[in-house]
DRENBASE-110735 format. One record per residue: residue number from 0; residue in one letter; chain; x negated, y, z of N, C-alpha, C, CB in turn. Coordinates in pm, whole numbers, plus 50000, padded with zeros to 5 digits. Glycine has a CB too. Example, Ala and Ser with C-alpha at 12.3 -4.5 7.8 and 13.67 -1.06 7.14 Angstrom:
// DRENBASE-110735
@seq 0	type a	mol A	nxx 48681	nyy 49431	nzz 50780	caxx 48770	cayy 49550	cazz 50780	cxx 48680	cyy 49670	czz 50780	cbxx 48869	cbyy 49553	cbzz 50905;
@seq 1	type s	mol A	nxx 48715	nyy 49775	nzz 50708	caxx 48633	cayy 49894	cazz 50714	cxx 48710	cyy 50003	czz 50787	cbxx 48592	cbyy 49940	cbzz 50572;
***
This chain:
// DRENBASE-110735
@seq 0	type x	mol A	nxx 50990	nyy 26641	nzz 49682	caxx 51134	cayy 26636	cazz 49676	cxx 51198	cyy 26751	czz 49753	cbxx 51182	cbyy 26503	cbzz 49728;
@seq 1	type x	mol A	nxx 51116	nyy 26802	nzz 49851	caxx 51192	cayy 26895	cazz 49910	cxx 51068	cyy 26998	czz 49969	cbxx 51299	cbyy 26823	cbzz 50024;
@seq 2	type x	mol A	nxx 51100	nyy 27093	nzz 50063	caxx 50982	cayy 27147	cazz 50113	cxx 51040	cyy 27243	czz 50208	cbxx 50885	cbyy 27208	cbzz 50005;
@seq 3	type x	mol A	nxx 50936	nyy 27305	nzz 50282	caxx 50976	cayy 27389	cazz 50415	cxx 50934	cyy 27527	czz 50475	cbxx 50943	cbyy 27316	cbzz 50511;
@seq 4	type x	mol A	nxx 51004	nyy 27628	nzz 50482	caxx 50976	cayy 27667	cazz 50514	cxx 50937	cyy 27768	czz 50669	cbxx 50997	cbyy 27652	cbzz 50440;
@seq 5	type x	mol A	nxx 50812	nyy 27828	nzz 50749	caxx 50732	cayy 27800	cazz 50652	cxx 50644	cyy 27654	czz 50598	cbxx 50660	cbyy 27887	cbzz 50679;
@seq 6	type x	mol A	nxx 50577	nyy 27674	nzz 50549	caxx 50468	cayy 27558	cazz 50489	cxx 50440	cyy 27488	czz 50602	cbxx 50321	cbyy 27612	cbzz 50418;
@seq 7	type x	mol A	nxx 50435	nyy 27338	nzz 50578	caxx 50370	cayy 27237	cazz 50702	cxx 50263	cyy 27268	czz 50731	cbxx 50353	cbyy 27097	cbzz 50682;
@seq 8	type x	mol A	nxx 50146	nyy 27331	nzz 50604	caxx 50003	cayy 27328	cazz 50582	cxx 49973	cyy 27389	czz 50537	cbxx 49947	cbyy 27260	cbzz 50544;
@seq 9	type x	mol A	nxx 49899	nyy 27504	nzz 50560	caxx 49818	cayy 27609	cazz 50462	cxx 49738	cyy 27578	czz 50346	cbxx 49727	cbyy 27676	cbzz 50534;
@seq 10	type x	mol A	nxx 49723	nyy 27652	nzz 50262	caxx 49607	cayy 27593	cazz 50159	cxx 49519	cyy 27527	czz 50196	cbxx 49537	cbyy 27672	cbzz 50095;
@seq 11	type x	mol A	nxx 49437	nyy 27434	nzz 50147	caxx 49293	cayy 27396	cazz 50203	cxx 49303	cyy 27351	czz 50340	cbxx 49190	cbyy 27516	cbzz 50199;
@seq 12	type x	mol A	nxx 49392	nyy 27324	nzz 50398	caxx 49422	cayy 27225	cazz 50500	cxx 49407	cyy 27105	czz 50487	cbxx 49526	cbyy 27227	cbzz 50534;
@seq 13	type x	mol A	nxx 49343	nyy 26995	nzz 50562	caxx 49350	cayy 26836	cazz 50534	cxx 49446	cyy 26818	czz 50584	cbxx 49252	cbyy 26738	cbzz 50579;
@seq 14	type x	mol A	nxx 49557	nyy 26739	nzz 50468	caxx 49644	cayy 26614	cazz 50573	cxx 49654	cyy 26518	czz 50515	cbxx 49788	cbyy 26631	cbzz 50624;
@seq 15	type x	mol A	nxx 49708	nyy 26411	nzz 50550	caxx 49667	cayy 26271	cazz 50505	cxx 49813	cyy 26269	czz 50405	cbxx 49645	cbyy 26131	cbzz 50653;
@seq 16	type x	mol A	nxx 49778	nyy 26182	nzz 50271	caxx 49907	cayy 26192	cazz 50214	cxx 49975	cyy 26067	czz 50181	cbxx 49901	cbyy 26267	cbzz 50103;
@seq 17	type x	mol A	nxx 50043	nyy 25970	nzz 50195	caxx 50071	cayy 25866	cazz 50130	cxx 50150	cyy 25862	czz 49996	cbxx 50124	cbyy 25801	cbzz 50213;
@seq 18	type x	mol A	nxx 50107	nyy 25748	nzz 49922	caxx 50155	cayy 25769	cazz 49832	cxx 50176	cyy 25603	czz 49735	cbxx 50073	cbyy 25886	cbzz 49785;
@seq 19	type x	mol A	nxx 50302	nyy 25576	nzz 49668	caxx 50265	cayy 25472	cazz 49599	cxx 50209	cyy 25434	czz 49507	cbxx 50315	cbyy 25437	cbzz 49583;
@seq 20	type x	mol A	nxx 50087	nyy 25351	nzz 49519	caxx 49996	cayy 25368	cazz 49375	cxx 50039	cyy 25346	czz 49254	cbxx 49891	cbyy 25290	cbzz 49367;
@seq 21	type x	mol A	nxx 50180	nyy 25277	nzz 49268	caxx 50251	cayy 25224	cazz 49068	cxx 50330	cyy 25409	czz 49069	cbxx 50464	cbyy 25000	cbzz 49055;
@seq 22	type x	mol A	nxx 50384	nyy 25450	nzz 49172	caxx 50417	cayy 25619	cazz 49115	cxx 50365	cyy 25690	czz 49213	cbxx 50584	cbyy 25674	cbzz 49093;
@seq 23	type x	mol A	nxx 50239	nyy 25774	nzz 49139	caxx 50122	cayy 25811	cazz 49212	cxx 50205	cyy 25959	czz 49210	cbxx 49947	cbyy 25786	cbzz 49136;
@seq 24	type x	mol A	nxx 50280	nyy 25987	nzz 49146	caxx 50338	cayy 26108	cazz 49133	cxx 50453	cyy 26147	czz 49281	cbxx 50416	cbyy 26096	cbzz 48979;
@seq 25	type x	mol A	nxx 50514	nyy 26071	nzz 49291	caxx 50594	cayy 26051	cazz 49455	cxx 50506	cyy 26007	czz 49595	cbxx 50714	cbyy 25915	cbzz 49442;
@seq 26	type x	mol A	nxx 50444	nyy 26174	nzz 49598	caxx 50378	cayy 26127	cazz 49736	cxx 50409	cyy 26230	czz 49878	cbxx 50203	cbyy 26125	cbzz 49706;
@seq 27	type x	mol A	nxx 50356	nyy 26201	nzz 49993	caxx 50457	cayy 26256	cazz 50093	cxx 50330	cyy 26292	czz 50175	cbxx 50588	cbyy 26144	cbzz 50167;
@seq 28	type x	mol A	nxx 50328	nyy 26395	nzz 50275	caxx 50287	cayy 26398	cazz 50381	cxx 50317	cyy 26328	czz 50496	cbxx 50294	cbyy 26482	cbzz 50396;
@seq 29	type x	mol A	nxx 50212	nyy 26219	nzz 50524	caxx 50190	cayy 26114	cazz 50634	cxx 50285	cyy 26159	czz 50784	cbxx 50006	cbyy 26111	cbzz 50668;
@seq 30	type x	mol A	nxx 50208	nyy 26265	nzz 50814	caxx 50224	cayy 26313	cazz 50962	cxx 50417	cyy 26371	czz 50954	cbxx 50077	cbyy 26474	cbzz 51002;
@seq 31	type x	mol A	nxx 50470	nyy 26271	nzz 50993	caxx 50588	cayy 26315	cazz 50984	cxx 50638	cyy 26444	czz 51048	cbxx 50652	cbyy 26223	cbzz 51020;
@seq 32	type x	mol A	nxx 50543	nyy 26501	nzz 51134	caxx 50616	cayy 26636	cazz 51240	cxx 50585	cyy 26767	czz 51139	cbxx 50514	cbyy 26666	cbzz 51434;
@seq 33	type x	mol A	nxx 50448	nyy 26704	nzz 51048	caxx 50490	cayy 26789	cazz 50950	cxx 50598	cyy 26877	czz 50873	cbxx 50468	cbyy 26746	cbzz 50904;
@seq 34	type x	mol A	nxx 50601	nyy 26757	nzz 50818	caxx 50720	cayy 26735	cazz 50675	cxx 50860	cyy 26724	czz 50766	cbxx 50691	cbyy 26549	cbzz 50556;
@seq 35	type x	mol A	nxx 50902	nyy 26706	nzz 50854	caxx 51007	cayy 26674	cazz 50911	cxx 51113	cyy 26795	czz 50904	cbxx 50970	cbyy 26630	cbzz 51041;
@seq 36	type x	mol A	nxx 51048	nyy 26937	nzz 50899	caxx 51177	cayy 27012	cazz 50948	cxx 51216	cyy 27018	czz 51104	cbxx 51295	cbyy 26944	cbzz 50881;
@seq 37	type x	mol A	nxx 51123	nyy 26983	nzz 51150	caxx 51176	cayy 26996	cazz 51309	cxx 51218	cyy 27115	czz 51362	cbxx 51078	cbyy 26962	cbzz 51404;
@seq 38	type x	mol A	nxx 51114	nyy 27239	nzz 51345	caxx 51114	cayy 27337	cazz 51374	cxx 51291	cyy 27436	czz 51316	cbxx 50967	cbyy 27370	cbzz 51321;
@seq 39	type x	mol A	nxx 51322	nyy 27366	nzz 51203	caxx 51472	cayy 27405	cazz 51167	cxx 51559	cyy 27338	czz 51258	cbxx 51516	cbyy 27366	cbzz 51019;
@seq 40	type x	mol A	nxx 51555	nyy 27224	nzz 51291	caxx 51672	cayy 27118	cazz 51368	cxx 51639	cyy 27178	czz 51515	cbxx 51638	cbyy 26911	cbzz 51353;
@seq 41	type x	mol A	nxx 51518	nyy 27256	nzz 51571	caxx 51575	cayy 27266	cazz 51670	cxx 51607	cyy 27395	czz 51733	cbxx 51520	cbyy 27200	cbzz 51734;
@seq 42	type x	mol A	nxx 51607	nyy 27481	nzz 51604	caxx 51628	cayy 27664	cazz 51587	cxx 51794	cyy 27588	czz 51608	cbxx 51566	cbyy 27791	cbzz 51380;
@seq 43	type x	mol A	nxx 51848	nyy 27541	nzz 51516	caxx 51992	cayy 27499	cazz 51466	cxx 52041	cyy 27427	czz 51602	cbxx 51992	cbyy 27385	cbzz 51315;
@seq 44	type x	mol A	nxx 52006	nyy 27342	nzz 51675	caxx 52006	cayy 27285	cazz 51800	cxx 52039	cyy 27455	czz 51874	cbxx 51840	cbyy 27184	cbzz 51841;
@seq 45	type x	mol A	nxx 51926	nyy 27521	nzz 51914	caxx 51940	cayy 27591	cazz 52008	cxx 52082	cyy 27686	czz 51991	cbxx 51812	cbyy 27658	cbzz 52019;
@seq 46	type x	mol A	nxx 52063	nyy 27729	nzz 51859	caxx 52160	cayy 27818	cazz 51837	cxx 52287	cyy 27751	czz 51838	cbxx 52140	cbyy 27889	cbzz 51721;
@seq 47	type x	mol A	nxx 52343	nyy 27636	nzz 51793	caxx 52492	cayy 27553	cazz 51862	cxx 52475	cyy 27556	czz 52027	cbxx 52504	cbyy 27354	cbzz 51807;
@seq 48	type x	mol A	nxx 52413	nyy 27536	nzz 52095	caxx 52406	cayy 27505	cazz 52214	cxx 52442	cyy 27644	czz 52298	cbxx 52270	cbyy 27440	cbzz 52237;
@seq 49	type x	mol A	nxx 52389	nyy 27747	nzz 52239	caxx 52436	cayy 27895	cazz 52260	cxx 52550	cyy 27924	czz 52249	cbxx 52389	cbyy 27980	cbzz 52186;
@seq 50	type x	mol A	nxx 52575	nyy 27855	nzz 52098	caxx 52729	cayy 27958	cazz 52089	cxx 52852	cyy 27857	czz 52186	cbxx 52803	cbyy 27977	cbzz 51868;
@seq 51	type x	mol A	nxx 52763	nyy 27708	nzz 52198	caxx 52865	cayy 27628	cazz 52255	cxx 52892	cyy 27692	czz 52431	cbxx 52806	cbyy 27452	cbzz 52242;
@seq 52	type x	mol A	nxx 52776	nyy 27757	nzz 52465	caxx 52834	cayy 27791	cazz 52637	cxx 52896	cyy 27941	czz 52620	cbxx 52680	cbyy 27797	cbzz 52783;
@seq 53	type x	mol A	nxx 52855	nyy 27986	nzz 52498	caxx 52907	cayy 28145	cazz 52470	cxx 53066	cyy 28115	czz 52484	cbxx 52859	cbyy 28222	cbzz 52291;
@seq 54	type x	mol A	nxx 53104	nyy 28007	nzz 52376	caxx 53245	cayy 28012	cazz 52407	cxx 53338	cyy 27883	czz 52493	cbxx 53301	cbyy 28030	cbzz 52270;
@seq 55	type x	mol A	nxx 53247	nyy 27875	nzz 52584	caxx 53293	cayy 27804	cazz 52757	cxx 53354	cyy 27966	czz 52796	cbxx 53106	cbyy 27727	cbzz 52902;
@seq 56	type x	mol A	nxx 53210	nyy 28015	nzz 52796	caxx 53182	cayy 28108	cazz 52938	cxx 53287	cyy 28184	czz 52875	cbxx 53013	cbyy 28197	cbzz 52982;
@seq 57	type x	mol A	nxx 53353	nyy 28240	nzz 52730	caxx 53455	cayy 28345	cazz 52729	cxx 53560	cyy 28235	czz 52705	cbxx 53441	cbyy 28477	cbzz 52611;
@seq 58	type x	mol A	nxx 53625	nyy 28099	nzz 52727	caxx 53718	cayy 28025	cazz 52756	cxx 53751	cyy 28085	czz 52914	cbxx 53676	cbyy 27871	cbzz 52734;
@seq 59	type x	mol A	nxx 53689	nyy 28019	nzz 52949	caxx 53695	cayy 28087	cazz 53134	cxx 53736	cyy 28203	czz 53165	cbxx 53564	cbyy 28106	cbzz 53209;
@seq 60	type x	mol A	nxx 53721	nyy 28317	nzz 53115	caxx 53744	cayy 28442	cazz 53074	cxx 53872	cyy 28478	czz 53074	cbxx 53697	cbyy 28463	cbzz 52964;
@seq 61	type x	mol A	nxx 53866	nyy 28422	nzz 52968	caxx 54077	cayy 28415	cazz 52878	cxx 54125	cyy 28349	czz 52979	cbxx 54131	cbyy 28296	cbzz 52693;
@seq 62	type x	mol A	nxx 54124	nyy 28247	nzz 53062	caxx 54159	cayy 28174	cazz 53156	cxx 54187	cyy 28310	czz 53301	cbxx 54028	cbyy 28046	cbzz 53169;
@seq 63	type x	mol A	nxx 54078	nyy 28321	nzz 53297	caxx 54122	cayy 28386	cazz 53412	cxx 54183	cyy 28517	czz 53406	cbxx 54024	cbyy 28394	cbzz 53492;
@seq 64	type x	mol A	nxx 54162	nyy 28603	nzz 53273	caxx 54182	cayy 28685	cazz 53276	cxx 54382	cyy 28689	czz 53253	cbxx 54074	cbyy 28734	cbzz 53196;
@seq 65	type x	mol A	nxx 54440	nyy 28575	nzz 53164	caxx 54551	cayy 28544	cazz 53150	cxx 54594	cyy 28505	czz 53287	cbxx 54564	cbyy 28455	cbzz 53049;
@seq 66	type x	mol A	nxx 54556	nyy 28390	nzz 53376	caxx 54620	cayy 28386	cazz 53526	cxx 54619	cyy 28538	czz 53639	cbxx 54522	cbyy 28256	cbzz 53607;
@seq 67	type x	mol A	nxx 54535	nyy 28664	nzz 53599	caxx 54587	cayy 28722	cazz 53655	cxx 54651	cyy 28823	czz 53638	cbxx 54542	cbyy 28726	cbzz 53706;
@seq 68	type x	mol A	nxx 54728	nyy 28809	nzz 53496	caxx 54813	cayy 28880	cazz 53440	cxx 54972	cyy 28886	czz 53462	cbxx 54787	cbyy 28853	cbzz 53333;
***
């Protein structure tokens, strides 16, 4: 249904897969840290968290730089 990049798993990698046997066709990689996307949520994490003190630290700035104007 979806996929990541990069790849959870190289070619010829074992991972365990589940799957439902009435639709053998909808199946998933087990190991959720896999398949999860983590590695995106916490690039995306870091980078909000950046721009969030980037624009503290130049709030403060404008602040001070306007009071000693």
């Amino acid at each position: 249904m979806y996929g990541s990049v990069p790849a959870p798993a190289r070619p010829g990698d074992r991972v365990q897969v589940v799957y439902d046997p009435d639709q053998p066709t909808r199946a998933r990689v087990a190991d959720r840290h896999l398949a999860s996307g983590g590695c995106l949520a916490a690039t995306t994490f870091a980078a909000g968290l950046a721009l969030a003190v980037l624009g503290g630290l130049l709030g403060v700035v404008a602040v001070l730089v306007l009071a000693n104007a």
